[in-house]
KEVEXBA-451388 format. One record per residue (C-alpha): residue number from 0; chain; z, x, y; residue in one letter. Coordinates in steps of 0.05 Angstrom, whole numbers, plus 32768, in hexadecimal, padded with zeros to 4 digits. Layout:
<pts>
@k NUM c A w Z u X v Y r A
...
</pts>
This chain:
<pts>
@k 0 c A w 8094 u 7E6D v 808F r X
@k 1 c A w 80AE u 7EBB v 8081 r X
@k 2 c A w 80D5 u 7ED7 v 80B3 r X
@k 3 c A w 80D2 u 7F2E v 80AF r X
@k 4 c A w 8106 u 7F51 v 80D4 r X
@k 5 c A w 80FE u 7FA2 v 80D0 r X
@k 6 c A w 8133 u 7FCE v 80D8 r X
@k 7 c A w 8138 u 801C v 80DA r X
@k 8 c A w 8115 u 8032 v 810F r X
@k 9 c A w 812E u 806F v 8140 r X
@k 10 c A w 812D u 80AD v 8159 r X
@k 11 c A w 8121 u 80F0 v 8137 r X
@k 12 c A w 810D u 812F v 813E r X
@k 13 c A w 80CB u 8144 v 8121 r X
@k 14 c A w 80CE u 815D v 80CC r X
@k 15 c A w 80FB u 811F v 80C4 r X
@k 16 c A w 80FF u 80E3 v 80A4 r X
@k 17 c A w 8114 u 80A0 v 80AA r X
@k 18 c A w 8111 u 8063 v 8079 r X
@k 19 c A w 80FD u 801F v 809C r X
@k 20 c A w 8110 u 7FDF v 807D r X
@k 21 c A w 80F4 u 7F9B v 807F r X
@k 22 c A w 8111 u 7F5D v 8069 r X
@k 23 c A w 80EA u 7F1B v 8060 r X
@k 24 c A w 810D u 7ED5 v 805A r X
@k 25 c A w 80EE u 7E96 v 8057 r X
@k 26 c A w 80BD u 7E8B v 8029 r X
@k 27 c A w 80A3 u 7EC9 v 7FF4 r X
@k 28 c A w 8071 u 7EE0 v 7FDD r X
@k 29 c A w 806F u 7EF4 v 7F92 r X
@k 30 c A w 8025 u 7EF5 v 7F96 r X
@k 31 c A w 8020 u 7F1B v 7FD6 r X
@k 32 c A w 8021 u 7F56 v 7FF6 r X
@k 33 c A w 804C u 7F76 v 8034 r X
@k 34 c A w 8038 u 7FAB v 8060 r X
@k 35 c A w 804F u 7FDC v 8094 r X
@k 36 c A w 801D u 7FE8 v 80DB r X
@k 37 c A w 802C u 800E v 8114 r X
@k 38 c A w 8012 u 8010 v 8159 r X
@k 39 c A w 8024 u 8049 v 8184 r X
@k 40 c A w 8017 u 803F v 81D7 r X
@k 41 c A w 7FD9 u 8034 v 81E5 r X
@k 42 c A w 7FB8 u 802E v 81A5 r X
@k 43 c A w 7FA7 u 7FFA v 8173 r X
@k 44 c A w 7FD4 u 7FEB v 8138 r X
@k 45 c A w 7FD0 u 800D v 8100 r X
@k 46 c A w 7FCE u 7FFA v 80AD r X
@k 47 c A w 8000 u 8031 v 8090 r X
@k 48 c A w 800F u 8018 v 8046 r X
@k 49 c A w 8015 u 7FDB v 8020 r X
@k 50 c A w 8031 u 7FBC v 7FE6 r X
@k 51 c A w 8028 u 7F8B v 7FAF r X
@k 52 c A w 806A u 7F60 v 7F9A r X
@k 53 c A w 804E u 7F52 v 7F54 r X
@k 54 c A w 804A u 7F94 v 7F39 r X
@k 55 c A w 8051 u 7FC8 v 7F6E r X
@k 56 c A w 8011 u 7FE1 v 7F7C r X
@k 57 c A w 8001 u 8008 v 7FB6 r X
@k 58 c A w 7FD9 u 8019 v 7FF0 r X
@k 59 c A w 7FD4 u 8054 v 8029 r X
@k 60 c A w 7FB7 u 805E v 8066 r X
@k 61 c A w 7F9B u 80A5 v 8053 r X
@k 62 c A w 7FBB u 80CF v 8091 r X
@k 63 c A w 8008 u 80BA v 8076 r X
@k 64 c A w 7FFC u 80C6 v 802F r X
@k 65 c A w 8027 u 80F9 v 800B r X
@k 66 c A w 805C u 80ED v 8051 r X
@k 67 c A w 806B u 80A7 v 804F r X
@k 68 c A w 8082 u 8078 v 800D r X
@k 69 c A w 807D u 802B v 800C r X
@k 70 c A w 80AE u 8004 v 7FD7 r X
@k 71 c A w 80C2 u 7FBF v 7FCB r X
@k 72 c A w 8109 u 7FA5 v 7FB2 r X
@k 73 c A w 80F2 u 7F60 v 7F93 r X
@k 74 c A w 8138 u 7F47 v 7F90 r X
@k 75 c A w 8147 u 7F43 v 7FD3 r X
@k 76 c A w 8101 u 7F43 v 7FF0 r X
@k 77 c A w 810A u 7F7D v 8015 r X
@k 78 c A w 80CB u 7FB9 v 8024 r X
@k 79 c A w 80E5 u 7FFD v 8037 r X
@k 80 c A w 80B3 u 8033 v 8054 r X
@k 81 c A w 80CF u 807A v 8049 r X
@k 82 c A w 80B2 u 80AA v 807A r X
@k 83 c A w 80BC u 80F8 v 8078 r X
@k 84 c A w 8092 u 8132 v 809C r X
@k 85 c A w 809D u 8107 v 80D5 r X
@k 86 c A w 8069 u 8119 v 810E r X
@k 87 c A w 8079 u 810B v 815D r X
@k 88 c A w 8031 u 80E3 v 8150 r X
@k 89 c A w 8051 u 80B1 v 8121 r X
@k 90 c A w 807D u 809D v 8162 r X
@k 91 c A w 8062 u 8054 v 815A r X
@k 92 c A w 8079 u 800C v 8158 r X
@k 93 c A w 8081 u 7FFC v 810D r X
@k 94 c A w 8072 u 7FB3 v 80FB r X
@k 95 c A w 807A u 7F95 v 80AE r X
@k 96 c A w 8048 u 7F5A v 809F r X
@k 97 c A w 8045 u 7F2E v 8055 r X
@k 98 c A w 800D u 7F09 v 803A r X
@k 99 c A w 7FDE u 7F00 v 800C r X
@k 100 c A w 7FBF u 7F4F v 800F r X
@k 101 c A w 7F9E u 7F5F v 804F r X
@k 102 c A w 7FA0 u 7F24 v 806B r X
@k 103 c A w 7FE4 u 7F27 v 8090 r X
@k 104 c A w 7FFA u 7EE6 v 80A1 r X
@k 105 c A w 8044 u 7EF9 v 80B9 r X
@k 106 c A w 805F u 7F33 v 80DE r X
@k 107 c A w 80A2 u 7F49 v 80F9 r X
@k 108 c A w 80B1 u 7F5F v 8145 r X
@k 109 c A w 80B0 u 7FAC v 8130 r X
@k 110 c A w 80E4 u 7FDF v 8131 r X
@k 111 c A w 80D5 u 801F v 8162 r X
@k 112 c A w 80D6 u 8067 v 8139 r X
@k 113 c A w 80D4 u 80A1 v 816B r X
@k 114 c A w 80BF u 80E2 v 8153 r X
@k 115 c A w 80D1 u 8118 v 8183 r X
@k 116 c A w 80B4 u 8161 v 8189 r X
</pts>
């Protein structure tokens, strides 16, 4: 089992940032991938970015590229998710999820990031 517990969520003021965190314990994956989502009320959730544990690679959803940065410590299997240019339409739940890549397996109970106007 992998248990992911995010972190980092909160309130700001649109044009900010803030860096979300997500730690997985439990078992790893050095072959997999991790993820961040979103879902914002009343909507479906979202694929933002992923990332590959053996070697970094990357991937986007195209509307947060350039404004949000996914990154991997492998030491102590944490994923961060820097966000900047902060819109009050990223005001979401964000949820990380680990797996082999796109197939998501595990996810975490989602920190809440409020973007006000």
């Amino acid at each position: 089992q992998v248990q992911l517990v995010e972190s980092g969520g909160g309130l700001v003021q649109a044009g900010g940032s803030l860096r979300l965190y997500c730690a997985a314990s439990g078992r790893t994956f050095r072959r997999g991938a991790m993820a961040w989502f979103r879902q914002a009320p009343g909507k479906e959730r979202e694929f933002l970015a992923a990332i590959v544990w053996s070697g970094g690679s990357t991937q986007y959803r195209d509307s947060v590229k350039g404004r949000f940065t996914i990154s991997r410590d492998n030491s102590d299997h944490t994923v961060y998710l820097q966000m900047n240019s902060l819109k009050p339409e990223d005001t979401a739940v964000y949820y990380c999820a680990a797996g082999p890549l796109g197939v998501w397996n595990y996810w975490g109970k989602g920190t809440l990031v409020t973007v006000s106007s």
